[in-house]
VMD Tcl script that builds the backbone (N, CA, C; Angstrom):
set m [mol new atoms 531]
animate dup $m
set s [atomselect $m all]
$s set {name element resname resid chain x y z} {
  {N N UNK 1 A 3.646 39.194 -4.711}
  {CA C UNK 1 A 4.965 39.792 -4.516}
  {C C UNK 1 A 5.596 40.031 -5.886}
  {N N UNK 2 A 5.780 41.258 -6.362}
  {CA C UNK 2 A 6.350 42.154 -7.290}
  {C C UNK 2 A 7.495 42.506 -7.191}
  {N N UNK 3 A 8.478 41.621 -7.194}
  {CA C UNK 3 A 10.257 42.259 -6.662}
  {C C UNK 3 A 10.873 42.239 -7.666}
  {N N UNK 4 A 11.707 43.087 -8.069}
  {CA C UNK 4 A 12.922 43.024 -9.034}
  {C C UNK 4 A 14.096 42.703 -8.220}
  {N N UNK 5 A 14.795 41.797 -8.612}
  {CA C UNK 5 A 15.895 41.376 -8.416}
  {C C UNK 5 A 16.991 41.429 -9.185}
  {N N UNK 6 A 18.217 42.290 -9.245}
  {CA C UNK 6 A 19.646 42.298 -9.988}
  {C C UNK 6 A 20.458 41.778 -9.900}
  {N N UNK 7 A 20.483 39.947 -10.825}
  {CA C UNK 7 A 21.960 39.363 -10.138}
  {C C UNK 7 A 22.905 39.947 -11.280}
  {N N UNK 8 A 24.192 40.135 -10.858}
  {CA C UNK 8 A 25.550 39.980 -11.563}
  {C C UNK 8 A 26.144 39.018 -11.533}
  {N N UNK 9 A 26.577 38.691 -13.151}
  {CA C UNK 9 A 27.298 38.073 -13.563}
  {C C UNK 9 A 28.541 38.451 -14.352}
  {N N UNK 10 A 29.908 37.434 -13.981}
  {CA C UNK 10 A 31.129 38.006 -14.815}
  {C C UNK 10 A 31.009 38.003 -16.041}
  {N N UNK 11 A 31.421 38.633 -17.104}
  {CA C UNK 11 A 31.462 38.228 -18.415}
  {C C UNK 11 A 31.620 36.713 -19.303}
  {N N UNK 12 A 32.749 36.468 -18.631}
  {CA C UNK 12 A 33.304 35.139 -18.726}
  {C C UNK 12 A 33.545 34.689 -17.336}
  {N N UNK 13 A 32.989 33.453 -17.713}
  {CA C UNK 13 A 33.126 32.392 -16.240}
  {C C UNK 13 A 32.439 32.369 -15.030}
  {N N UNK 14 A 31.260 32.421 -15.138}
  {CA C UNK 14 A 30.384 33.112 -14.041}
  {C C UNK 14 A 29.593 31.308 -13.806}
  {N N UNK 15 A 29.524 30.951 -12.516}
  {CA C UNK 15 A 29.134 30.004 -12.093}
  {C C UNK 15 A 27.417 29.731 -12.873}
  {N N UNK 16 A 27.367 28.146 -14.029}
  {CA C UNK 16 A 26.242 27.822 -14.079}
  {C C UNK 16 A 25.491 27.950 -13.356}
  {N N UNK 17 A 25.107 26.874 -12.440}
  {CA C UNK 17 A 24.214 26.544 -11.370}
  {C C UNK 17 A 24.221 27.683 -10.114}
  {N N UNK 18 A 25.015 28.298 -9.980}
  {CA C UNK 18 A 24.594 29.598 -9.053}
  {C C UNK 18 A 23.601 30.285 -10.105}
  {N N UNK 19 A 24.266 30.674 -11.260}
  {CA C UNK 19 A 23.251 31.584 -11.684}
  {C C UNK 19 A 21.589 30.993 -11.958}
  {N N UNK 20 A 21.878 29.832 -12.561}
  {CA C UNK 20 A 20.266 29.264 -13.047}
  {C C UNK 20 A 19.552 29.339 -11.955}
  {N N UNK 21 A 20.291 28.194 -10.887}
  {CA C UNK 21 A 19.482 27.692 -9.903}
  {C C UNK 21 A 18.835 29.276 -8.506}
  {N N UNK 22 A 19.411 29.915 -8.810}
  {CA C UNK 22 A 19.137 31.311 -7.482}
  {C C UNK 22 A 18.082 31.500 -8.811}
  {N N UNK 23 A 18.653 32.124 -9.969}
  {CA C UNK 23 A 17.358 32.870 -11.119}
  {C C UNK 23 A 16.196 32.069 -10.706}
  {N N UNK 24 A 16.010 30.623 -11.333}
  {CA C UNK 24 A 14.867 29.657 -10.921}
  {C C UNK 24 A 14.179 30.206 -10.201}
  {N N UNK 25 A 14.747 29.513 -8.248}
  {CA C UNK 25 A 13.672 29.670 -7.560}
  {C C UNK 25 A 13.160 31.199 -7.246}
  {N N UNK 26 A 13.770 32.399 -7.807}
  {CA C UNK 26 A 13.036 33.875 -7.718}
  {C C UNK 26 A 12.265 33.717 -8.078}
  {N N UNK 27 A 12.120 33.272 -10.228}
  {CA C UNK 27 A 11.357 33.722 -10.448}
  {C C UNK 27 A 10.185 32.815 -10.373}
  {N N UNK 28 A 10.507 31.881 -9.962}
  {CA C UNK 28 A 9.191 30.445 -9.624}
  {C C UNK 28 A 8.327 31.572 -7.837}
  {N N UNK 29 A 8.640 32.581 -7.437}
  {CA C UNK 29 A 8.035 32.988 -6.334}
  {C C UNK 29 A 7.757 34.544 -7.269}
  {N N UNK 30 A 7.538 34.775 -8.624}
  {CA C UNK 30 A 6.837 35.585 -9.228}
  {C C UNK 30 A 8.006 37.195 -9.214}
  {N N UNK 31 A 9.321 36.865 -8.972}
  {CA C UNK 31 A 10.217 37.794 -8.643}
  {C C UNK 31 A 10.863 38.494 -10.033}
  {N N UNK 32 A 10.932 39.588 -10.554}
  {CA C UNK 32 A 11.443 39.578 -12.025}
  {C C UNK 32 A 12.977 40.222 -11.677}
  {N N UNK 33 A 13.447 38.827 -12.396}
  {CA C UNK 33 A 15.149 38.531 -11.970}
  {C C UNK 33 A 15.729 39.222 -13.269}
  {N N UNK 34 A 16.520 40.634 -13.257}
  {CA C UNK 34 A 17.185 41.772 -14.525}
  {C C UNK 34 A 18.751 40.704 -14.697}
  {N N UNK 35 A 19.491 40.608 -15.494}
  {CA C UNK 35 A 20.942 40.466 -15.244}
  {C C UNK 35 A 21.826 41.148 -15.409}
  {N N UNK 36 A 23.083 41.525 -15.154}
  {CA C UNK 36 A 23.910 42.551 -15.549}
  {C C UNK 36 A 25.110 41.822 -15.656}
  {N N UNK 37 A 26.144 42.319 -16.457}
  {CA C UNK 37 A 27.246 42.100 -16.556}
  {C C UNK 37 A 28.313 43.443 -16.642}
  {N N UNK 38 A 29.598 42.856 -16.656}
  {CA C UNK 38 A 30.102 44.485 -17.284}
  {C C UNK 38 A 29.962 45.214 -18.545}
  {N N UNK 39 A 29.680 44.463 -19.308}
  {CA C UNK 39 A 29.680 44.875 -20.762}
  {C C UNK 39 A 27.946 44.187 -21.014}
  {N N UNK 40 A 27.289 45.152 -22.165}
  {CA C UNK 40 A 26.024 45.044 -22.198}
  {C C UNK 40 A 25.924 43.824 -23.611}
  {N N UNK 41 A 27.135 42.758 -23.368}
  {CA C UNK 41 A 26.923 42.115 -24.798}
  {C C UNK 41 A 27.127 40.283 -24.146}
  {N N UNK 42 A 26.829 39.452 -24.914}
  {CA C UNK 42 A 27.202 37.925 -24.413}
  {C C UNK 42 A 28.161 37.840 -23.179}
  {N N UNK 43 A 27.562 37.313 -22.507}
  {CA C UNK 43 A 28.414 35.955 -21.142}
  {C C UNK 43 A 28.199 34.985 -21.473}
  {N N UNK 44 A 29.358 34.503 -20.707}
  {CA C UNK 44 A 29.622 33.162 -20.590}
  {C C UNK 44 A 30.092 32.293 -19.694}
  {N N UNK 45 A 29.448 31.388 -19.396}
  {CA C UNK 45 A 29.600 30.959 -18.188}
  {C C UNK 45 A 30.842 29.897 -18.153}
  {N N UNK 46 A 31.283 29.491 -16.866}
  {CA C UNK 46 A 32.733 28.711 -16.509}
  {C C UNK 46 A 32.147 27.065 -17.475}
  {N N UNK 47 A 30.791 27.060 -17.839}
  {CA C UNK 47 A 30.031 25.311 -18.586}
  {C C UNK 47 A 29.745 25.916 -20.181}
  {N N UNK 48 A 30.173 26.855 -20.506}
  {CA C UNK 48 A 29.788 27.391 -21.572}
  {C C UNK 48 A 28.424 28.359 -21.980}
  {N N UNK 49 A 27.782 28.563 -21.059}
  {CA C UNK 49 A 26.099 28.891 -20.987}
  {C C UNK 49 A 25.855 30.011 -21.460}
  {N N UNK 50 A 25.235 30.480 -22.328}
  {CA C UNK 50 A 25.274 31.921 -22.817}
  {C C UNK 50 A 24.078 32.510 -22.363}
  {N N UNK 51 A 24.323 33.852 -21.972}
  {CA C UNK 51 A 23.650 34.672 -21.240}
  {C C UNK 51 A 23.353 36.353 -21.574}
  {N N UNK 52 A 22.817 36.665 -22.258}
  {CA C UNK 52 A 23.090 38.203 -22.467}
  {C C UNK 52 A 21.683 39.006 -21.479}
  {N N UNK 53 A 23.246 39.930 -21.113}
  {CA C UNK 53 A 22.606 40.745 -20.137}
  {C C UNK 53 A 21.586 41.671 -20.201}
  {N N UNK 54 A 20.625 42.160 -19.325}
  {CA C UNK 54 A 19.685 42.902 -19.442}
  {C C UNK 54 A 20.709 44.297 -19.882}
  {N N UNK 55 A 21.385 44.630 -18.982}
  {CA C UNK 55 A 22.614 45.398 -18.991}
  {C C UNK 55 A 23.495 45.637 -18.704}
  {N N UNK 56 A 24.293 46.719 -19.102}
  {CA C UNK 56 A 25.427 46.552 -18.170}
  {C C UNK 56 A 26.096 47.570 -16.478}
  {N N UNK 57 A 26.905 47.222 -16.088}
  {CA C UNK 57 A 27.180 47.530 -15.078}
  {C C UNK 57 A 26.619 48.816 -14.750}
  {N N UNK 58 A 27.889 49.647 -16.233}
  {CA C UNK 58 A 27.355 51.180 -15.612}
  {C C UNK 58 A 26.645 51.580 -15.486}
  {N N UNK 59 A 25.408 50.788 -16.348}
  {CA C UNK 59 A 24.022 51.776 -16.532}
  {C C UNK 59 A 23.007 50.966 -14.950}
  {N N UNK 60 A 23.425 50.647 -13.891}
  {CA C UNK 60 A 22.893 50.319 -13.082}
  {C C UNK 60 A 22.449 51.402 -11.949}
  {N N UNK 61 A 20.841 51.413 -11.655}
  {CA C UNK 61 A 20.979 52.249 -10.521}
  {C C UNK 61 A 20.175 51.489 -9.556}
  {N N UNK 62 A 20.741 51.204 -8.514}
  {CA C UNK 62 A 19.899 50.455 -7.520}
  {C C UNK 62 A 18.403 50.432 -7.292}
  {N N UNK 63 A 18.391 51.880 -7.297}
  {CA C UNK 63 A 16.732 52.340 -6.592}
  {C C UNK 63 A 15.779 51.316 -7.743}
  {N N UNK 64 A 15.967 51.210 -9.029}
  {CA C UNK 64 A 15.737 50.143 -10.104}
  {C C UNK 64 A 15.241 48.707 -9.863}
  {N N UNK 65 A 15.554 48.668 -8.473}
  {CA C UNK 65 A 15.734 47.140 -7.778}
  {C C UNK 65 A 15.170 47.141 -6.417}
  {N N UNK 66 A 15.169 46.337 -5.974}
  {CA C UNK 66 A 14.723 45.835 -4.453}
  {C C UNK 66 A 15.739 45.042 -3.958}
  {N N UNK 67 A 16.715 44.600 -4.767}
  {CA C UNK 67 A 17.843 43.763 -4.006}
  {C C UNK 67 A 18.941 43.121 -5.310}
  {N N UNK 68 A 19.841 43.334 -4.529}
  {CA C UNK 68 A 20.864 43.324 -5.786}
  {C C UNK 68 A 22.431 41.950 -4.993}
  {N N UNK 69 A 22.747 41.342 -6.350}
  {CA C UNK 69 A 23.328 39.794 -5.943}
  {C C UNK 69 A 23.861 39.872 -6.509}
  {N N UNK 70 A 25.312 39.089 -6.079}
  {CA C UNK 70 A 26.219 38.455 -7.259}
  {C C UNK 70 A 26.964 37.330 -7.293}
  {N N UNK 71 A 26.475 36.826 -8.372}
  {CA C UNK 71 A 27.477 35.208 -8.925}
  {C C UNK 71 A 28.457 35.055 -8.685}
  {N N UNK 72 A 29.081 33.953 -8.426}
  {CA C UNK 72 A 30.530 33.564 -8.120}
  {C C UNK 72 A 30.757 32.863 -9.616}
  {N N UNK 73 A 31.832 32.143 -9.528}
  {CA C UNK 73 A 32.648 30.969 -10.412}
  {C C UNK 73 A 33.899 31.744 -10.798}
  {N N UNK 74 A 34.438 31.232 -11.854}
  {CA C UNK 74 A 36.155 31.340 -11.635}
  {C C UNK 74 A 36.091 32.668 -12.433}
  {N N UNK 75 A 35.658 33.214 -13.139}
  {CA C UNK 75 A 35.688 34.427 -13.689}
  {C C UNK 75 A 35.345 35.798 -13.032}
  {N N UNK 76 A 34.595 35.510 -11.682}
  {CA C UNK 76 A 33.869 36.265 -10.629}
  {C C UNK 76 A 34.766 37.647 -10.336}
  {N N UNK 77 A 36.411 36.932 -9.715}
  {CA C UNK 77 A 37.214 38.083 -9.317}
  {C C UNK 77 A 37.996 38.864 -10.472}
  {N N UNK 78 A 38.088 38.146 -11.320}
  {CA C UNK 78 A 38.790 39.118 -12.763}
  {C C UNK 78 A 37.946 39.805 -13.598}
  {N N UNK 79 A 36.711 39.597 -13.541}
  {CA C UNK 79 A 35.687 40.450 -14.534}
  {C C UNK 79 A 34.391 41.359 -13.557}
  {N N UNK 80 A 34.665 40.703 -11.777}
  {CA C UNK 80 A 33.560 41.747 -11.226}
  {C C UNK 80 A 34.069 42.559 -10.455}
  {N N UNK 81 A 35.347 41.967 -9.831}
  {CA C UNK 81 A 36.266 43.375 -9.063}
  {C C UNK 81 A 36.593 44.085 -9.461}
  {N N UNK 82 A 35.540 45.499 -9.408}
  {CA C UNK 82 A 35.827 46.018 -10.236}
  {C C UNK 82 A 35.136 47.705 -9.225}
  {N N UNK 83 A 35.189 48.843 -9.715}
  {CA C UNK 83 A 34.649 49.748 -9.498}
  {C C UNK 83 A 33.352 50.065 -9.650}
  {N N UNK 84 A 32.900 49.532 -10.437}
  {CA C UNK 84 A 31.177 49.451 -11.230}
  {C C UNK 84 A 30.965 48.754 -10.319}
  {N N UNK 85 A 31.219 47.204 -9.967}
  {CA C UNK 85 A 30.587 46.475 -8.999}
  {C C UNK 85 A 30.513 47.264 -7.388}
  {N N UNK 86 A 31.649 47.591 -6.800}
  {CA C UNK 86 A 32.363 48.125 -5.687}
  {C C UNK 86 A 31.019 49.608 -5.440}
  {N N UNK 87 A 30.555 49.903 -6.622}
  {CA C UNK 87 A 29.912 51.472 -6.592}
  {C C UNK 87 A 28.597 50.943 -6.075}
  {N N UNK 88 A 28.313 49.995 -7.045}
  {CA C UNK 88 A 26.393 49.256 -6.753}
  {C C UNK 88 A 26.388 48.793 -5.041}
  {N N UNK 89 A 27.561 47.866 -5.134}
  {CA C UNK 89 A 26.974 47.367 -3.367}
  {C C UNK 89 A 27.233 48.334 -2.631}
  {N N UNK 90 A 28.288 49.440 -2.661}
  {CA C UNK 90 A 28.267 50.668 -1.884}
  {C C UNK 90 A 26.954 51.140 -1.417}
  {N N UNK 91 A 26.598 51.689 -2.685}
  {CA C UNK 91 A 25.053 52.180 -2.764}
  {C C UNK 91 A 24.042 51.517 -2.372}
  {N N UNK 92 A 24.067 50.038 -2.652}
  {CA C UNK 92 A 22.850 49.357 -1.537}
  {C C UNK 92 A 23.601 49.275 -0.497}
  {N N UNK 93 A 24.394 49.523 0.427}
  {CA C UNK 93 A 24.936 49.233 1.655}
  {C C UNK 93 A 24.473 50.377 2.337}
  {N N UNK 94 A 24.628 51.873 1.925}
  {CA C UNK 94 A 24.442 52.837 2.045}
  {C C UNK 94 A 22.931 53.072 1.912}
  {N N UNK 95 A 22.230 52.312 1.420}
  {CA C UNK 95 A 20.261 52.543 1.492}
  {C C UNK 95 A 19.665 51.328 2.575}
  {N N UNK 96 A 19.014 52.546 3.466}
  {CA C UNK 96 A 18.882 51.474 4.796}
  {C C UNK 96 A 17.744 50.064 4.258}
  {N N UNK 97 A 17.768 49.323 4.769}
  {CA C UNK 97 A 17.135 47.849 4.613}
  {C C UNK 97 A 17.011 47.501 3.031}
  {N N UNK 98 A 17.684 47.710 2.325}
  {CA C UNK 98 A 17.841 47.291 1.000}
  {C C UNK 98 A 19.160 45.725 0.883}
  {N N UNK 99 A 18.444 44.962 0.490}
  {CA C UNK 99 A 18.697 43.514 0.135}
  {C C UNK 99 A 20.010 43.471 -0.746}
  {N N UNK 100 A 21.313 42.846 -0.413}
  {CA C UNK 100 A 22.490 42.699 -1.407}
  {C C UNK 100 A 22.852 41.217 -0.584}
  {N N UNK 101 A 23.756 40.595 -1.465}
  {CA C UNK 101 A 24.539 39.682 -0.927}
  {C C UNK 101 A 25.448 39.274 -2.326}
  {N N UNK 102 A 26.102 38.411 -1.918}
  {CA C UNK 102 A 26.860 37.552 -3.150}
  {C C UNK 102 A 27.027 35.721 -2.671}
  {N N UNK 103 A 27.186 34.814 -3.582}
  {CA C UNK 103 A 27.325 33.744 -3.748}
  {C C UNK 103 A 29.213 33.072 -3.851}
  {N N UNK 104 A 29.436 31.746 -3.554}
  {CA C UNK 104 A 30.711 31.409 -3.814}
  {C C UNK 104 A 31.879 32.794 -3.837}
  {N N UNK 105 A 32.864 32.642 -4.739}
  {CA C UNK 105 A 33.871 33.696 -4.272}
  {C C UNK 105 A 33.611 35.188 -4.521}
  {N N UNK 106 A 32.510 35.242 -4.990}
  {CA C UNK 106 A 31.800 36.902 -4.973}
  {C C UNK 106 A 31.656 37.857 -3.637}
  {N N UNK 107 A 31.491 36.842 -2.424}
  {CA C UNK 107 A 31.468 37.624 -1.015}
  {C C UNK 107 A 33.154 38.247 -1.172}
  {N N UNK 108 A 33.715 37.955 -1.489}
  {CA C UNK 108 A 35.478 38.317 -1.268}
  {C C UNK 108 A 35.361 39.796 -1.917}
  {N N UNK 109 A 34.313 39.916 -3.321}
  {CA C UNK 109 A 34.374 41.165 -3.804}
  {C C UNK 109 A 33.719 42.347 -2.643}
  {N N UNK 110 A 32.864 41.784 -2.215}
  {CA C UNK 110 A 32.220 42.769 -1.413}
  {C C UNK 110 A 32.370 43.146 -0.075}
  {N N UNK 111 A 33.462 42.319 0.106}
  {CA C UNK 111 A 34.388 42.313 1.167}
  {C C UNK 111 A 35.246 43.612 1.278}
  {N N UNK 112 A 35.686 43.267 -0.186}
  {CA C UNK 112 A 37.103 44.407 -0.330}
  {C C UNK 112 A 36.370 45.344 -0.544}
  {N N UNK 113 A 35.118 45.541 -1.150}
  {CA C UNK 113 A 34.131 47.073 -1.040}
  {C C UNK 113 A 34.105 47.544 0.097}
  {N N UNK 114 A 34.058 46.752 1.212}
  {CA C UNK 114 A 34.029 47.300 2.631}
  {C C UNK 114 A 32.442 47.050 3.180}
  {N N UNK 115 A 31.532 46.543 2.244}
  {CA C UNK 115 A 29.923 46.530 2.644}
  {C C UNK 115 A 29.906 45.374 3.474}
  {N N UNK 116 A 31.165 44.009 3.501}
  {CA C UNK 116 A 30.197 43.406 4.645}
  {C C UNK 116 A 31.568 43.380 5.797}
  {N N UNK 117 A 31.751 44.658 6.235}
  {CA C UNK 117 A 32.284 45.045 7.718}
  {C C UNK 117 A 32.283 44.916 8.696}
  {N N UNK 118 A 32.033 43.646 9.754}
  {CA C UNK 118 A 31.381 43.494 10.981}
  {C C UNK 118 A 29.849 42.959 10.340}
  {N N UNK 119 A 30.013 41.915 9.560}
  {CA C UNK 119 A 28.942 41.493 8.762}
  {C C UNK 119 A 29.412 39.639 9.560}
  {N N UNK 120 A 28.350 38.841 9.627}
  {CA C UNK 120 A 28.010 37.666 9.538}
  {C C UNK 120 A 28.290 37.533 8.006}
  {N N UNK 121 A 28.981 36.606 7.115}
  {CA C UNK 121 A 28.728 36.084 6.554}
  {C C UNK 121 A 30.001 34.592 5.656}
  {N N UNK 122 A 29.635 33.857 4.529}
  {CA C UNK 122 A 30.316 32.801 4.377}
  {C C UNK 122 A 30.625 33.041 3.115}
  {N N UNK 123 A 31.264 32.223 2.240}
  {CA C UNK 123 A 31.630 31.969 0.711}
  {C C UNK 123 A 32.834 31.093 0.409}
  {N N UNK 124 A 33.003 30.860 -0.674}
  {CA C UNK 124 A 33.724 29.605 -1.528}
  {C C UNK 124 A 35.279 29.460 -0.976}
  {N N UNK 125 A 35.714 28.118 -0.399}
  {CA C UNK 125 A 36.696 28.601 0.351}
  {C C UNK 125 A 37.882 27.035 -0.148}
  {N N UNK 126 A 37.522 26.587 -1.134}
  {CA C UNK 126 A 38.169 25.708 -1.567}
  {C C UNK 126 A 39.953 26.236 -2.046}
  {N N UNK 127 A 40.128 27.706 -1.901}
  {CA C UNK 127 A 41.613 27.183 -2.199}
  {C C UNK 127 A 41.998 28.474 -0.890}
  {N N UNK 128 A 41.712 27.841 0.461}
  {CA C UNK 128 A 41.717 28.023 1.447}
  {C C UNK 128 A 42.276 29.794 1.888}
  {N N UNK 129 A 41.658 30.276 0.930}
  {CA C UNK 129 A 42.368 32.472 1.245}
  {C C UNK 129 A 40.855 32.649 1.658}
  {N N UNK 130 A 39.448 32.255 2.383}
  {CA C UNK 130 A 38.355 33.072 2.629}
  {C C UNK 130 A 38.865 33.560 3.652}
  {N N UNK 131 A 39.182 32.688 4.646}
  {CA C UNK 131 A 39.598 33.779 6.003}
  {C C UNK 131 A 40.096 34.833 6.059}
  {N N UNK 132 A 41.351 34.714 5.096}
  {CA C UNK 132 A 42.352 35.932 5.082}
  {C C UNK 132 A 41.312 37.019 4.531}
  {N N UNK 133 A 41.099 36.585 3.303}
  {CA C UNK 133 A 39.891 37.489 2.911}
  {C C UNK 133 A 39.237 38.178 4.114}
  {N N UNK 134 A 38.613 37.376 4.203}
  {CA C UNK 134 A 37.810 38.239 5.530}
  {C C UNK 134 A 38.297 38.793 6.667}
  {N N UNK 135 A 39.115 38.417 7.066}
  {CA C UNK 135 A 40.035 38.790 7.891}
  {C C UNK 135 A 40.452 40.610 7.547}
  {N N UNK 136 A 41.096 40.440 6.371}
  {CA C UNK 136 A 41.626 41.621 6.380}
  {C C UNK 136 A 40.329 42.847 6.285}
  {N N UNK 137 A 39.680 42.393 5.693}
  {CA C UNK 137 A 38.077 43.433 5.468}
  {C C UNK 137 A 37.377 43.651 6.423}
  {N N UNK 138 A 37.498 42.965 7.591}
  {CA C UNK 138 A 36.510 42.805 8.800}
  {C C UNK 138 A 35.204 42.345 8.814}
  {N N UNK 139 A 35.075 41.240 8.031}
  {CA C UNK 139 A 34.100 39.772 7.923}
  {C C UNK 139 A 34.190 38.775 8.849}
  {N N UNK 140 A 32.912 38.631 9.476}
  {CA C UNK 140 A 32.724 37.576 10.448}
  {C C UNK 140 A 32.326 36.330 9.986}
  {N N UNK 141 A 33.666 35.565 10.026}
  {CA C UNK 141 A 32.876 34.049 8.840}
  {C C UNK 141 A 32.421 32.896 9.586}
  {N N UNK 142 A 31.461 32.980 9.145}
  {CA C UNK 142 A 30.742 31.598 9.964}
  {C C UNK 142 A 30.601 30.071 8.484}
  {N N UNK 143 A 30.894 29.591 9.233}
  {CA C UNK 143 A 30.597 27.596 8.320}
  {C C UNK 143 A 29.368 27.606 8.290}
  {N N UNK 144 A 28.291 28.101 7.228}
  {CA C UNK 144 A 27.570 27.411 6.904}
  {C C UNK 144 A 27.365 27.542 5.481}
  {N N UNK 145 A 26.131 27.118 4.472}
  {CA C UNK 145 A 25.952 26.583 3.348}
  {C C UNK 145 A 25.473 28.339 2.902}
  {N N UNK 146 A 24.729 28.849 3.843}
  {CA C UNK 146 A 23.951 30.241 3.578}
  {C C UNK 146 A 24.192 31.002 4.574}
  {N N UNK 147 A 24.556 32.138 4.769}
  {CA C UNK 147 A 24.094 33.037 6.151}
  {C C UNK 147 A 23.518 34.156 5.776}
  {N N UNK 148 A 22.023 34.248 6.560}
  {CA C UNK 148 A 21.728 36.107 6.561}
  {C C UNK 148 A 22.208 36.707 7.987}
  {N N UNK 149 A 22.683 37.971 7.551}
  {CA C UNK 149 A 23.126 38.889 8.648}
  {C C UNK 149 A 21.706 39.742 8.368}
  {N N UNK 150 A 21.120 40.823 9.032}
  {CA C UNK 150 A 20.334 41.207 8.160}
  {C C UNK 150 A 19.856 41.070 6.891}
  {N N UNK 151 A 19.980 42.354 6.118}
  {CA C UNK 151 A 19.407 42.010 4.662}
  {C C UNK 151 A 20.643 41.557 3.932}
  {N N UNK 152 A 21.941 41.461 4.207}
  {CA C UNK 152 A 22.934 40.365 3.486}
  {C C UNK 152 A 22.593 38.949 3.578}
  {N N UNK 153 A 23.156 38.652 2.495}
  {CA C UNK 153 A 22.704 37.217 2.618}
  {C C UNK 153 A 23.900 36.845 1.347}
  {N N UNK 154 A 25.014 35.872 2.520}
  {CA C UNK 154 A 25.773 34.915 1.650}
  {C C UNK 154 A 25.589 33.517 1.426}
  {N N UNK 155 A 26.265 33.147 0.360}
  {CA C UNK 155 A 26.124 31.125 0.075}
  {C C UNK 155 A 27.776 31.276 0.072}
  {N N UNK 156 A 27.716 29.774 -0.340}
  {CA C UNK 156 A 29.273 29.019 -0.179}
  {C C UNK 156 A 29.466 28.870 -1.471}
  {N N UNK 157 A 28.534 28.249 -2.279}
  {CA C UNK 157 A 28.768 27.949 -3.698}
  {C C UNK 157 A 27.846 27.211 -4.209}
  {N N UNK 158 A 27.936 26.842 -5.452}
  {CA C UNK 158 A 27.183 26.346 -6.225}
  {C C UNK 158 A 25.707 24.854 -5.715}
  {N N UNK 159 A 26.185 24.118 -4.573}
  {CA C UNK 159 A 25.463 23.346 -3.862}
  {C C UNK 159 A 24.566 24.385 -3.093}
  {N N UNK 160 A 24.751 25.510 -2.883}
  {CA C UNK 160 A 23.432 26.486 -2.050}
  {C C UNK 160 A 23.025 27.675 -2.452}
  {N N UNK 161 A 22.806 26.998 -4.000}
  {CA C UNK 161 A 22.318 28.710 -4.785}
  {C C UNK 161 A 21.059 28.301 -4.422}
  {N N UNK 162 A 20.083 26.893 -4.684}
  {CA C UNK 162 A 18.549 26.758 -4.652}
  {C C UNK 162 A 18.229 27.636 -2.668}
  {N N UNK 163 A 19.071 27.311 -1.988}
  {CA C UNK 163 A 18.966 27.707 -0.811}
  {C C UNK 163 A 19.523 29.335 -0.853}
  {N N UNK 164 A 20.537 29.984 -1.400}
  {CA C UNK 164 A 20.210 31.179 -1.106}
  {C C UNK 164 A 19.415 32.160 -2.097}
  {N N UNK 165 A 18.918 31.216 -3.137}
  {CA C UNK 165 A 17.592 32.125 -3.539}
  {C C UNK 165 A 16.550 32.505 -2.453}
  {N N UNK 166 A 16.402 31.135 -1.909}
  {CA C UNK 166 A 15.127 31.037 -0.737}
  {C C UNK 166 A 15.300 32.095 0.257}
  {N N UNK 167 A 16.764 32.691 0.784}
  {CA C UNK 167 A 17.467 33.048 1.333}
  {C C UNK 167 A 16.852 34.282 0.996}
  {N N UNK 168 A 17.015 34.977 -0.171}
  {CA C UNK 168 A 16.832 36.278 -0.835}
  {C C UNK 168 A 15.539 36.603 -0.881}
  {N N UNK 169 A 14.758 35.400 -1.117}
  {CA C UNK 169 A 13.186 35.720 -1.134}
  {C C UNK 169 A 12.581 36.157 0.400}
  {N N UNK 170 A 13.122 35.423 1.875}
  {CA C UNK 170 A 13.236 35.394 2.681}
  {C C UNK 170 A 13.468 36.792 3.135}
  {N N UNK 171 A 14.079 37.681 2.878}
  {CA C UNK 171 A 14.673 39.257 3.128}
  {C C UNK 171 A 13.688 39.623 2.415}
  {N N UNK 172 A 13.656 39.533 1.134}
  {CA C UNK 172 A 12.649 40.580 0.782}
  {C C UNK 172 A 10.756 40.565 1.465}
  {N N UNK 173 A 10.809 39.598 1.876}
  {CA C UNK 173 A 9.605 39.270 2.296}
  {C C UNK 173 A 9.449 40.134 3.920}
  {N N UNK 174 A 10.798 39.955 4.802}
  {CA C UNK 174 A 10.836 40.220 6.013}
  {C C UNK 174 A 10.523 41.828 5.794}
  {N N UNK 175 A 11.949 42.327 5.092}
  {CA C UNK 175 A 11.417 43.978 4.795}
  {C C UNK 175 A 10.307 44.523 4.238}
  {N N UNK 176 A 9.234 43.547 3.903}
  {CA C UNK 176 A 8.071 44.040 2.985}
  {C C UNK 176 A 8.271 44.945 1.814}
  {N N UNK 177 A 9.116 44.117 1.195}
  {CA C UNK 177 A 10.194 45.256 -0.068}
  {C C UNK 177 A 8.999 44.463 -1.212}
}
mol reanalyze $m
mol bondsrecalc $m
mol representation Tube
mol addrep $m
């Protein structure tokens, strides 16, 4: 199995252990994991972790990929809500059986994109706005650690990145992507 995988990360503040631990178990199943940020220069993560991106946002084109993800942590909604982000999951939402999801408070971004609409899915809900979130977007939130709706696939946070890597490998395997 030959998959490219595109996670996003915020510039600043992008969850450690979501990012390592999902990267890990991809590429431990032979998956070649690209990164992106908005800007094509140093991240940094909410633990200090430096990260430079394969590239950046704009220069993203899905078809490039087999499935495209994104990091949570506290920098998630100020550096990925954004139009660049909002354009990519459009575009995989819009390509039938193509693999997207997001991690911790990153589902909220892709919420307000409108891609998970009458979607199954969960994310980071510690300062208690996921519902509303979802609520207003038309997200079906279910309590658990991971959910796939189809080829979406959300986590809660940082305790179920090793699980929604597995999660991601899991879709791409089902679609024979």
């Amino acid at each position: 199995m030959q998959n490219k995988v595109l996670l996003i990360i915020a510039q600043k503040g992008f969850q450690s252990k979501e990012y390592f631990d999902t990267k890990d178990v991809l590429q431990n199943e032979g998956i070649h994991v690209v990164t992106t940020a908005p800007l094509h220069e140093m991240a940094y993560s909410h633990m200090g972790d430096e990260v430079m991106p394969d590239l950046a946002l704009s220069d993203v084109h899905i078809t490039d990929y087999d499935g495209v993800f994104a990091i949570g942590g506290p920098g998630a909604l100020e550096y990925l809500d954004t139009n660049e982000t909002a354009r990519i999951f459009i575009e995989a939402h819009q390509t039938e059986n193509y693999p997207y999801g997001a991690i911790c408070i990153a589902p909220r971004i892709l919420a307000k994109a409108g891609v998970l609409k009458n979607v199954r899915a969960t994310g980071w809900d510690d300062d208690g706005k996921l519902q509303e979130a979802f609520d207003t977007y038309g997200v079906i939130r279910v309590e658990e650690s991971v959910v796939v709706d189809g080829v979406v696939v959300t986590a809660n946070g940082p305790a179920a990145a090793r699980d929604f890597g597995k999660k991601i490998i899991e879709v791409l395997q089902k679609n024979n992507i």
